[in-house]
Backbone as CSV, one residue per row, in Angstrom:
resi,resn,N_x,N_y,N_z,CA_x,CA_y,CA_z,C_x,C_y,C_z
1,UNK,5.953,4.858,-28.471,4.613,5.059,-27.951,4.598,4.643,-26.488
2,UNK,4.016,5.130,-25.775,3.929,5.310,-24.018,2.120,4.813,-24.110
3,UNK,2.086,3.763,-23.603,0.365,3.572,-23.106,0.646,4.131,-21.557
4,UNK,0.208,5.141,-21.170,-0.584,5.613,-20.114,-2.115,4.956,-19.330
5,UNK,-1.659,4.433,-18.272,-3.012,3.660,-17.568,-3.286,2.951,-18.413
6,UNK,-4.846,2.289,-18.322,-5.029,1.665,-19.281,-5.745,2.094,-20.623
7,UNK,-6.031,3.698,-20.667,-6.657,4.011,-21.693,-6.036,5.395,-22.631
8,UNK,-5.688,5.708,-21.753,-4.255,6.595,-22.656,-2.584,6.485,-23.327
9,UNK,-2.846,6.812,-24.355,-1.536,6.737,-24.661,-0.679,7.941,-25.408
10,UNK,0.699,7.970,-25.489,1.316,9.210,-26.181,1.969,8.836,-27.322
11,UNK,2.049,8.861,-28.310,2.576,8.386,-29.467,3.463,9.808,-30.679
12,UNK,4.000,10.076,-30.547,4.388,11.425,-31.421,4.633,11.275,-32.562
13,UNK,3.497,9.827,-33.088,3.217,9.786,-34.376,1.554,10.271,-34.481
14,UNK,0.662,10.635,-33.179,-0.476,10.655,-33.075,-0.302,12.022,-32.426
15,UNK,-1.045,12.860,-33.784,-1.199,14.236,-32.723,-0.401,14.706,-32.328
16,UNK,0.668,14.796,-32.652,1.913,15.612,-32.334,2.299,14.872,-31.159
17,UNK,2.093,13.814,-30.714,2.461,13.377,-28.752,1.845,14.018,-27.921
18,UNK,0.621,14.671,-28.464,-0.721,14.686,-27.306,-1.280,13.504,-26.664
19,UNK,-1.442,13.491,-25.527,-2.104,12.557,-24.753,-3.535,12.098,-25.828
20,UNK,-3.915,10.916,-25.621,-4.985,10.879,-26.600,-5.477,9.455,-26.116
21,UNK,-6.787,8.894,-26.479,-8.167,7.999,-25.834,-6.930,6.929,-27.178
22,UNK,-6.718,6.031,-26.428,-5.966,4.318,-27.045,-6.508,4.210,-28.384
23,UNK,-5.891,4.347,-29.258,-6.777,4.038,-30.660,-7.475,4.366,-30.877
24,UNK,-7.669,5.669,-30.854,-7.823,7.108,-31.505,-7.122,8.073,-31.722
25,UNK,-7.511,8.656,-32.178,-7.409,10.557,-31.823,-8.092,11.596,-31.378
26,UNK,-8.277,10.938,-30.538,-9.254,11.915,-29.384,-8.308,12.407,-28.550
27,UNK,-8.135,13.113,-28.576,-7.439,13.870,-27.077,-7.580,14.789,-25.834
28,UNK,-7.075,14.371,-24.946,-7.523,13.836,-23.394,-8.095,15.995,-23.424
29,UNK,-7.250,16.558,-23.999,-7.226,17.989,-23.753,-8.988,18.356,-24.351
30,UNK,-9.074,17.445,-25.459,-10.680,17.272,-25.674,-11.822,17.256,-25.079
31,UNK,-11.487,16.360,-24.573,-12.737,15.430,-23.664,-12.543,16.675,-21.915
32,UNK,-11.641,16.883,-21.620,-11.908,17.979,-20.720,-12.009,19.536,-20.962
33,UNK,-11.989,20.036,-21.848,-12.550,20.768,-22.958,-14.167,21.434,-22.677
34,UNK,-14.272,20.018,-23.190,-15.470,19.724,-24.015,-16.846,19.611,-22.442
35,UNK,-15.654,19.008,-21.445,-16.971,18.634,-20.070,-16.762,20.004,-19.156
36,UNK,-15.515,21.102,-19.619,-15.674,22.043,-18.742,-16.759,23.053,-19.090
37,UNK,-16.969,22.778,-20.489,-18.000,23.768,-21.253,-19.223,23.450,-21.084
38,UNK,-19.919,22.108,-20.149,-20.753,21.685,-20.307,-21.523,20.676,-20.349
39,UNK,-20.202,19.734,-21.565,-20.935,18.553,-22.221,-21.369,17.879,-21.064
40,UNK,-22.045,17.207,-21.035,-22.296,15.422,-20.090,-21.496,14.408,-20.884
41,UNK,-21.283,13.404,-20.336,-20.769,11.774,-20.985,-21.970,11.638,-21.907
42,UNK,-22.818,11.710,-21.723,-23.583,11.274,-23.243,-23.520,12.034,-24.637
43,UNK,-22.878,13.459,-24.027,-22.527,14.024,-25.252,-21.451,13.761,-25.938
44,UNK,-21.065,13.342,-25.282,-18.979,13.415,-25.642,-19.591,11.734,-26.403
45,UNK,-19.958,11.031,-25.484,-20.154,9.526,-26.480,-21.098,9.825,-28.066
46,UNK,-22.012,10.605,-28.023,-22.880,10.851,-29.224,-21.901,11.787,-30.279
47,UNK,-21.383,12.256,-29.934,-20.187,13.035,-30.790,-18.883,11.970,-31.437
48,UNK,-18.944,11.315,-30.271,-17.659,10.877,-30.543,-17.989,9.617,-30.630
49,UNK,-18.499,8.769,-31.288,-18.519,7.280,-31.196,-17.970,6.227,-30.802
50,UNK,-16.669,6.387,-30.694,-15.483,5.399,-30.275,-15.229,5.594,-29.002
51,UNK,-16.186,7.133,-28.252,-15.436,6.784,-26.911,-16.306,6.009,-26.136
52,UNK,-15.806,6.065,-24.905,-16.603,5.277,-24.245,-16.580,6.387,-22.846
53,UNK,-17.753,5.929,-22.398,-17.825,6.464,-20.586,-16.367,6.428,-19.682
54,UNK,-15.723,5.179,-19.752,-14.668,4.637,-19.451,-13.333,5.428,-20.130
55,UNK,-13.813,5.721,-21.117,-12.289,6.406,-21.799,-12.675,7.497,-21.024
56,UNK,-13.847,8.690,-21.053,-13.495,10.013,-20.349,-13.274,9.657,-18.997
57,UNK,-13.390,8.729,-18.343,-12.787,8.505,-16.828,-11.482,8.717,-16.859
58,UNK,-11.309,8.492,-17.827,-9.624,7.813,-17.749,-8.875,8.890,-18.352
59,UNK,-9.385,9.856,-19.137,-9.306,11.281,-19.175,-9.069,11.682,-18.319
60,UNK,-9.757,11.905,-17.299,-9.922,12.744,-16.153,-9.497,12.122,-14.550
61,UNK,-8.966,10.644,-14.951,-7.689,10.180,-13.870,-6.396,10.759,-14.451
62,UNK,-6.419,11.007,-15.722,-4.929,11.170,-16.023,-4.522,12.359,-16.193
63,UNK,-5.337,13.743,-16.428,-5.631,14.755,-15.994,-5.228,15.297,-14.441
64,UNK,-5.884,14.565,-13.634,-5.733,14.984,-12.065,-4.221,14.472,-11.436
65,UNK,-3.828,13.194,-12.047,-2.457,12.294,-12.221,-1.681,13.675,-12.752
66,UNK,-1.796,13.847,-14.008,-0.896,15.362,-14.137,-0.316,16.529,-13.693
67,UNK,-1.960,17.041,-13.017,-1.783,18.044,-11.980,-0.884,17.648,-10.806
68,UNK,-1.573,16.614,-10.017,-1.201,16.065,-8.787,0.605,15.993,-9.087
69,UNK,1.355,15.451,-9.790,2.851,15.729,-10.031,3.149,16.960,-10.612
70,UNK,2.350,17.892,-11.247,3.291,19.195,-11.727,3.852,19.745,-10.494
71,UNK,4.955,20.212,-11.166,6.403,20.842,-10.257,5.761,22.553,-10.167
72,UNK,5.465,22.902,-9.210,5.621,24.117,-8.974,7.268,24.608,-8.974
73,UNK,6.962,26.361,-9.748,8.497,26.733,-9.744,7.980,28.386,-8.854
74,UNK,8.527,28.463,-8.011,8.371,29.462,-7.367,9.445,30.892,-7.623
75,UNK,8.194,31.848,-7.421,9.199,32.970,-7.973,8.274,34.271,-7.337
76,UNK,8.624,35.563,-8.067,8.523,36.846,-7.060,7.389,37.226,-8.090
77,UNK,6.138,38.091,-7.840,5.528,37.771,-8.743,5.081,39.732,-8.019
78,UNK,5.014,40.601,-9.383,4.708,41.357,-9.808,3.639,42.035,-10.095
79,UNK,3.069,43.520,-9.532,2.121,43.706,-10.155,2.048,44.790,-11.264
């Protein structure tokens, strides 16, 4: 198991080794999901009881943390 920051962790006994909210199974792919469609933080907390305001932050540091290191692979691109 990998704790990520302080509120994520990867466990590939949890969820296949989806990123997921520390002692749960919520996962991070969830909670940004869920706020691109719409939700607010009060929805995601009324749905989800265990999270917290603080866990979708931490969603969405570790999210942008992701992006910010993906490897672009460059190539010839087709139409």
């Amino acid at each position: 198991m990998a704790i990520i920051a302080d509120r994520i962790e990867i466990n590939p006994e949890v969820m296949l080794g989806q990123p997921v909210i520390r002692g749960t199974r919520i996962k991070v792919e969830l909670i940004l999901r869920k706020l691109a469609e719409g939700a607010t933080d009060a929805d995601l907390v009324d749905a989800y009881p265990n999270l917290s305001q603080e866990d979708i932050r931490a969603a969405i540091r570790y999210a942008a943390d992701v992006v910010a290191h993906e490897e672009l692979i460059e190539g010839s691109a087709t139409s």
